[in-house]
C-alpha positions, 0 to 999 in steps of 0.5 A: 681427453677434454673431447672425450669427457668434458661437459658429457652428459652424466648419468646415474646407476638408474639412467637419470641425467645427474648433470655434466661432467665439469671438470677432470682431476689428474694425478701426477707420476713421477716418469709416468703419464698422468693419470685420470683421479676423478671427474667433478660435478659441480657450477663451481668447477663449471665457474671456475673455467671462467673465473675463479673469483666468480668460483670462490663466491658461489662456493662461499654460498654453496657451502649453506646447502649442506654436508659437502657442499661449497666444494666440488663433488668428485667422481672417482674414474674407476666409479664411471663407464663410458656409454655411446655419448655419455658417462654413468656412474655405478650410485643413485644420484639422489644419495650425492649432493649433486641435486643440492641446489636444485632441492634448495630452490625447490624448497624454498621458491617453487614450493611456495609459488601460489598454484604451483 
């Protein structure tokens, strides 16, 4: 399961590159095999696997970028289809908020880049 999902490329229902997949959420049954919820979009889940301090601090300051954010975007799995090499999920990537930090940095240092 890690092989197969874990940091794949994903892609939105317009084929754009919306990042990787950071992690995977399981659900627990009782007498039966785990079950896959949801996979997760976000550095702090990709932190996390490293350090959960170092997670905890960005989710802090990810939490000043908006509505959903400082928490991990989830996927549900039945949302996904799986491609050659990657995932593709059936919503436009610009209606989640999984281009947040980009858009921040984009507002506020490129744009204000004399010449850029």
């Amino acid at each position: 399961l890690i092989a197969d999902v874990l940091d794949k490329q994903l892609c939105d229902v317009n084929g754009k590159k919306a990042g990787r997949i950071d992690g995977v959420v399981l659900v627990l049954r009782r007498e039966k095999p785990p079950r896959i919820a949801y996979v997760e979009v976000s550095p702090i889940t990709l932190l996390a696997r490293f350090s959960t301090r170092l997670a905890h601090w960005y989710a802090r300051r990810d939490e000043r970028l908006g509505k959903g954010r400082g928490v991990p975007f989830r996927i549900p799995w039945n949302r996904l289809t799986q491609e050659k090499t990657s995932f593709k999920m059936d919503v436009d990537a610009e209606s989640t908020p999984i281009y947040a930090l980009e858009d921040w940095l984009r507002e506020k240092i490129v744009d204000h880049i004399p010449g850029g």
